[in-house]
ZAZA-638944 format. One line per field, with one value per residue (C-alpha): residue number from 0; residue in one letter; chain; y, x negated, z. Coordinates in steps of 0.05 Angstrom, whole numbers, plus 5000, padded with zeros to 4 digits. Layout:
N
seq = NUM, ...
type = a, ...
mol = A, ...
py = Y, ...
px = X, ...
pz = Z, ...
//
This chain:
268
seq = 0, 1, 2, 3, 4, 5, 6, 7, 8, 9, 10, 11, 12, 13, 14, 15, 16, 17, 18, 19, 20, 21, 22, 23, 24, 25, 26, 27, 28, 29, 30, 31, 32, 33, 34, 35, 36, 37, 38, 39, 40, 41, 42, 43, 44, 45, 46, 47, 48, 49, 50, 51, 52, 53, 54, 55, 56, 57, 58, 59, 60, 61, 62, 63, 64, 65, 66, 67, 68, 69, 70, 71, 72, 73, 74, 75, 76, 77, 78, 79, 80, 81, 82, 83, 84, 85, 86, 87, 88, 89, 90, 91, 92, 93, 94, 95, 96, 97, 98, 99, 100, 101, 102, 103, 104, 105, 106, 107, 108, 109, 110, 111, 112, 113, 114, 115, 116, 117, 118, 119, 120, 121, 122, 123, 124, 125, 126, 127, 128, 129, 130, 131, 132, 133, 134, 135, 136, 137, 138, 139, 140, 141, 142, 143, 144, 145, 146, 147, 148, 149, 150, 151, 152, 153, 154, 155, 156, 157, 158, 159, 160, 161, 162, 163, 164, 165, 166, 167, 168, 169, 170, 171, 172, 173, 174, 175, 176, 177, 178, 179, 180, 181, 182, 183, 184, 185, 186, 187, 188, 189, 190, 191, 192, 193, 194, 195, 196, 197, 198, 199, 200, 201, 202, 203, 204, 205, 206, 207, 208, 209, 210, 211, 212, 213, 214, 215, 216, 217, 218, 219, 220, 221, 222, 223, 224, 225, 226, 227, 228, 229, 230, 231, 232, 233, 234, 235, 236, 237, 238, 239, 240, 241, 242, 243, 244, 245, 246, 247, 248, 249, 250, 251, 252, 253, 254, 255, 256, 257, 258, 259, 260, 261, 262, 263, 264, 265, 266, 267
type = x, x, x, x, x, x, x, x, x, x, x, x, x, x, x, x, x, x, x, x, x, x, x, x, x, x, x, x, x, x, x, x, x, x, x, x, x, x, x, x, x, x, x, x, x, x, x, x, x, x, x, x, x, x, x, x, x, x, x, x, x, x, x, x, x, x, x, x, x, x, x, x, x, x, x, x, x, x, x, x, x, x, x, x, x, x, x, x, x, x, x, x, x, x, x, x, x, x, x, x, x, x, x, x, x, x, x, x, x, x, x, x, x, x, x, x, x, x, x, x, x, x, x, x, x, x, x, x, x, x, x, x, x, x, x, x, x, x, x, x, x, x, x, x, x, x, x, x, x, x, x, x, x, x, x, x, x, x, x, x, x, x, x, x, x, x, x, x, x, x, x, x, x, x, x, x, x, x, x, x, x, x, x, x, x, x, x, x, x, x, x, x, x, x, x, x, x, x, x, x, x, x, x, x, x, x, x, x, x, x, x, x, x, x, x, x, x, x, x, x, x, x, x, x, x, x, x, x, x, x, x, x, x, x, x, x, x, x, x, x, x, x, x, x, x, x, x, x, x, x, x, x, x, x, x, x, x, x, x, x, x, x, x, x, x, x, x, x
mol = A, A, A, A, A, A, A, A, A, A, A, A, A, A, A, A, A, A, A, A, A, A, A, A, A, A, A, A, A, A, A, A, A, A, A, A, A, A, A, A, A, A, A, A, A, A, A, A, A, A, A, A, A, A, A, A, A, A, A, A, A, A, A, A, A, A, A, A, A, A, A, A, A, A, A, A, A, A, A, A, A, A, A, A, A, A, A, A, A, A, A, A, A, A, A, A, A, A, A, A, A, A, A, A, A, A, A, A, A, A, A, A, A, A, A, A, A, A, A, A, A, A, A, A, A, A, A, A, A, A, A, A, A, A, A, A, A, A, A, A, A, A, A, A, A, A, A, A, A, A, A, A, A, A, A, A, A, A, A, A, A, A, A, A, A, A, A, A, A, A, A, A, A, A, A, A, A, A, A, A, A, A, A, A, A, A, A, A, A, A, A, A, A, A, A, A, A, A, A, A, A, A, A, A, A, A, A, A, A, A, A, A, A, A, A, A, A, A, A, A, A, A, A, A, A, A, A, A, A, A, A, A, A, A, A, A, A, A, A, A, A, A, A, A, A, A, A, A, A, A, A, A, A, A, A, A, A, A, A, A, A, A, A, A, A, A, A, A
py = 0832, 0866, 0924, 0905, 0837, 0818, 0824, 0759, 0722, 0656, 0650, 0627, 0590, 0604, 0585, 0593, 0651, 0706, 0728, 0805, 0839, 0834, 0763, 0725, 0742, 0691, 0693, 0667, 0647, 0682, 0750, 0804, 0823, 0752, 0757, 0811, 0787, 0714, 0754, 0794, 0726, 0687, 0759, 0754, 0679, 0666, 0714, 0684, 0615, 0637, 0671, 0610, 0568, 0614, 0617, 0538, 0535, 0581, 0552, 0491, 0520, 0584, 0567, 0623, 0654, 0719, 0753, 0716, 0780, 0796, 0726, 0722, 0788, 0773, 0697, 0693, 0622, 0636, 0692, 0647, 0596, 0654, 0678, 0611, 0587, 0658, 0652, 0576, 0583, 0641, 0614, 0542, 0592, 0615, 0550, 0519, 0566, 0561, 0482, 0499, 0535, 0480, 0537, 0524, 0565, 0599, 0634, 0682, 0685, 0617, 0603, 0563, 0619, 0658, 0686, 0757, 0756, 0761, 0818, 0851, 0847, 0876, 0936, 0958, 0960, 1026, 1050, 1040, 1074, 1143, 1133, 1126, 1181, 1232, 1202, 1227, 1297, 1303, 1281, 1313, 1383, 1368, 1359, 1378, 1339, 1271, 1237, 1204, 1173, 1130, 1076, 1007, 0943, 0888, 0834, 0811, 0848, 0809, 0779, 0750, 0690, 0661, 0609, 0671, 0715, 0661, 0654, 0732, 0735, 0670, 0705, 0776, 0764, 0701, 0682, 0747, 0758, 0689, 0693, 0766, 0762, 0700, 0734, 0802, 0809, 0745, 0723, 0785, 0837, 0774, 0785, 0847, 0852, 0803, 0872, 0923, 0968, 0966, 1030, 1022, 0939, 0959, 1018, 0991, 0919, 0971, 1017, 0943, 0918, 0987, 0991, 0923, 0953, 1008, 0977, 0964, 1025, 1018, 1072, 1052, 1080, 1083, 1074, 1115, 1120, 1046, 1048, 1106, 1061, 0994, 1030, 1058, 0984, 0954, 0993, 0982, 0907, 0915, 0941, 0880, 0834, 0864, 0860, 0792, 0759, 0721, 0732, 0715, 0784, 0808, 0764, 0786, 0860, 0844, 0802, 0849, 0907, 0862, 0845, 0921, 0934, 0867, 0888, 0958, 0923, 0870, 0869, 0941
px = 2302, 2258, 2287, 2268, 2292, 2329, 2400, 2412, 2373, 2407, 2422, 2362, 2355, 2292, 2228, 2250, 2220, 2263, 2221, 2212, 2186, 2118, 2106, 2146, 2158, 2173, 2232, 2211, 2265, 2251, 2263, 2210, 2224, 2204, 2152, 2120, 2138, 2099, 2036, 2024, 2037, 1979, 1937, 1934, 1940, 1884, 1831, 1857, 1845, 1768, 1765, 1772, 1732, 1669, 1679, 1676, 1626, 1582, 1597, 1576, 1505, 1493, 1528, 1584, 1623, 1618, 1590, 1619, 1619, 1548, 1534, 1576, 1549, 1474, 1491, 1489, 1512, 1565, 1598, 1593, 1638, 1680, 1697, 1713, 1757, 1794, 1794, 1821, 1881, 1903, 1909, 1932, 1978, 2010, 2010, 2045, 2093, 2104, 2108, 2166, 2216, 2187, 2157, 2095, 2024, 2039, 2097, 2038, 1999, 1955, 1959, 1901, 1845, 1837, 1776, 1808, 1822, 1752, 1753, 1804, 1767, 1705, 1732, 1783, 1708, 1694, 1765, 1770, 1707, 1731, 1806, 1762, 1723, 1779, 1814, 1765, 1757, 1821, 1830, 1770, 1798, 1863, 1825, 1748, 1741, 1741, 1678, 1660, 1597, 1632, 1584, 1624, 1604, 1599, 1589, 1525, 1470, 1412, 1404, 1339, 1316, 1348, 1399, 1426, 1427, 1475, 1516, 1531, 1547, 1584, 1622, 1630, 1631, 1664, 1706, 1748, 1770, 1799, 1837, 1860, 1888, 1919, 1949, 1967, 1969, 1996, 2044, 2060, 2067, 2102, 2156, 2166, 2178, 2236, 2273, 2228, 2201, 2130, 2113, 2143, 2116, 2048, 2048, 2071, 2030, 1966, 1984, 1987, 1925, 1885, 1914, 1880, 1814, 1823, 1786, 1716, 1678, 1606, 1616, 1682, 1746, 1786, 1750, 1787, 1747, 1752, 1819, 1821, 1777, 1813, 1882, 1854, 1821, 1886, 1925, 1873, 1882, 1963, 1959, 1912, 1970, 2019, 1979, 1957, 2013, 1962, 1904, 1843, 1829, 1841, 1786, 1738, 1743, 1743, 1685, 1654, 1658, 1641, 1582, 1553, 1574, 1524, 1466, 1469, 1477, 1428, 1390, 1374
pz = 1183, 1130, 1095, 1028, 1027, 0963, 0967, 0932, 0966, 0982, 1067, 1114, 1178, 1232, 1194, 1130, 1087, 1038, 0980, 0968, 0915, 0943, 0979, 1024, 1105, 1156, 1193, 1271, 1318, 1376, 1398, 1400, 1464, 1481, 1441, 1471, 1552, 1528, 1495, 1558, 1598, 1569, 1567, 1639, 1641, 1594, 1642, 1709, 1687, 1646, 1722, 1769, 1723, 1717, 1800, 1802, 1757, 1795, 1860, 1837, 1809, 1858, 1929, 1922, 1868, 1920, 1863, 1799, 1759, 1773, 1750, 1682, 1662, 1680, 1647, 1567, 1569, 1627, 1593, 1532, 1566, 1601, 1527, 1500, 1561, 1547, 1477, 1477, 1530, 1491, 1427, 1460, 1489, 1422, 1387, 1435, 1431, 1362, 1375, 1424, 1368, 1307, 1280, 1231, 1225, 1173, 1189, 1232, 1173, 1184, 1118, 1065, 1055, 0989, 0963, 0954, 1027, 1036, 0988, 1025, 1091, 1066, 1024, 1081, 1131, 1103, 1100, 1171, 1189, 1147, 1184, 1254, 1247, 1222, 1278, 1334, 1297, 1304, 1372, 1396, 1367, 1407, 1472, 1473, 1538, 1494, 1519, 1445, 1483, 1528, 1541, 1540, 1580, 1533, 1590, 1555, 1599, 1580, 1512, 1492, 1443, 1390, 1438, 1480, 1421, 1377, 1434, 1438, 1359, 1366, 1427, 1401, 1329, 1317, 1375, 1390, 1315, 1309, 1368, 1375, 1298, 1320, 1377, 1352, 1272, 1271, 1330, 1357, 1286, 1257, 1318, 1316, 1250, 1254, 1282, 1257, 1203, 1178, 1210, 1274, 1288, 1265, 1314, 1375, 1354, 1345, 1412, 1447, 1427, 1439, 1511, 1520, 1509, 1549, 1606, 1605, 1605, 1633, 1684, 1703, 1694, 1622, 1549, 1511, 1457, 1459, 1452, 1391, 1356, 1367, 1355, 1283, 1270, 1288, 1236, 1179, 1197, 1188, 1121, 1107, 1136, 1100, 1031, 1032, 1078, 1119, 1170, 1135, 1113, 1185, 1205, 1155, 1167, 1249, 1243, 1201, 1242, 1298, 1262, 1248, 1326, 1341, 1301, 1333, 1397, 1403, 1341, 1319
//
């Protein structure tokens, strides 16, 4: 339970919310531990089941799914429906989890959408670039041998035209924001801090989400700076769950540094 929950406040049951000085926190049912074992479940679950389907689906088109990789990556629309297929058991994932212990959206934060969470999103974008880049200084002073130019593999190899080009932006910009704040600020931070402090939830919820975007680097091998980026992201996007006690503004500020990653990307 949260430290700075009113001592007065009247007993709860699971779902319920105590009010603080600040907003009001849910209190889920489960146990992080659990938490955590189901989030790396459907992880793995969610990219097994995008797998076999982009493997059918090329069978069905090509012959073989020999070389489904090849294909999703060389495929705008493929890795379009690879995306969405992970995307969508994921979050099914997660809500029906929530369905299982009666527990409603907004305990994670789904909550009705302010205006000032927009707000929020876009003044944190710069605050997380400054964090970012003292965070490499820093890193890179620590150990020199910090490739910072680690080329990453976006799985969207050739992007042309306006169709291919709003399926990438709907699949980097719009699809992975929704569901990873779903997943992670909301369902998983929202766990841990059933048993945790601020501090510690938001850095193993942060170390978590980094380590998932550790793989992925175009040459192979680890993406660290990947990871030092998403890790220093991730904690900007706490704070903004923490202020606003929902996920909108984590949207906005993933979306939007989605968005300047896109235009550098593909449109630039």
């Amino acid at each position: 339970m949260d430290r700075d929950v009113d001592h007065q406040a009247a007993p709860t049951v699971p779902g319920d919310t105590v009010v603080t000085s600040r907003r009001k926190i849910a209190i889920v049912p489960w146990h992080p531990a659990l938490a955590v074992l189901y989030l790396v479940l459907i992880f793995f679950v969610s990219q097994i089941v995008g797998g076999i389907l982009a493997s059918l689906y090329a069978t069905a088109m090509y012959g073989s799914s020999a070389n489904i990789s090849d294909l999703i990556n060389n495929s705008t629309s493929l890795q379009f429906g690879y995306i969405l297929v992970v995307e969508a058991v994921a979050v099914g994932g997660i809500f029906a989890f929530l369905k299982w212990f009666k527990t409603s959206l907004k305990a994670i934060g789904l909550r009705r959408p302010k205006w000032s969470d927009l707000g929020y999103g876009l003044l944190a974008l710069p605050a997380y670039y400054i964090i970012f880049y003292v965070a490499v200084i820093v890193i890179k002073l620590l150990s020199p041998g910090l490739d910072v130019n680690q080329e990453q593999a976006v799985g969207f190899n050739d992007v042309s035209g306006a169709l291919p080009l709003i399926l990438t932006f709907v699949s980097l910009v719009v699809l992975p924001p929704f569901a990873e704040e779903i997943m992670v600020r909301g369902y998983l931070y929202t766990s841990l801090r059933k048993k945790l402090s601020i501090v510690v939830a938001g850095l193993i919820s942060s170390a978590l989400f980094a380590a998932a975007h550790l793989a992925g680097a175009a040459s192979g091998g680890l993406l660290w700076i990947a990871a030092i980026d998403t890790f220093t992201l991730a904690l900007t996007l706490v704070y903004l769950r923490e202020r606003t006690g929902g996920l909108w503004a984590c949207m906005t500020l993933h979306a939007a540094k989605n968005s300047v990653a896109f235009y550098l990307l593909f449109i630039h």
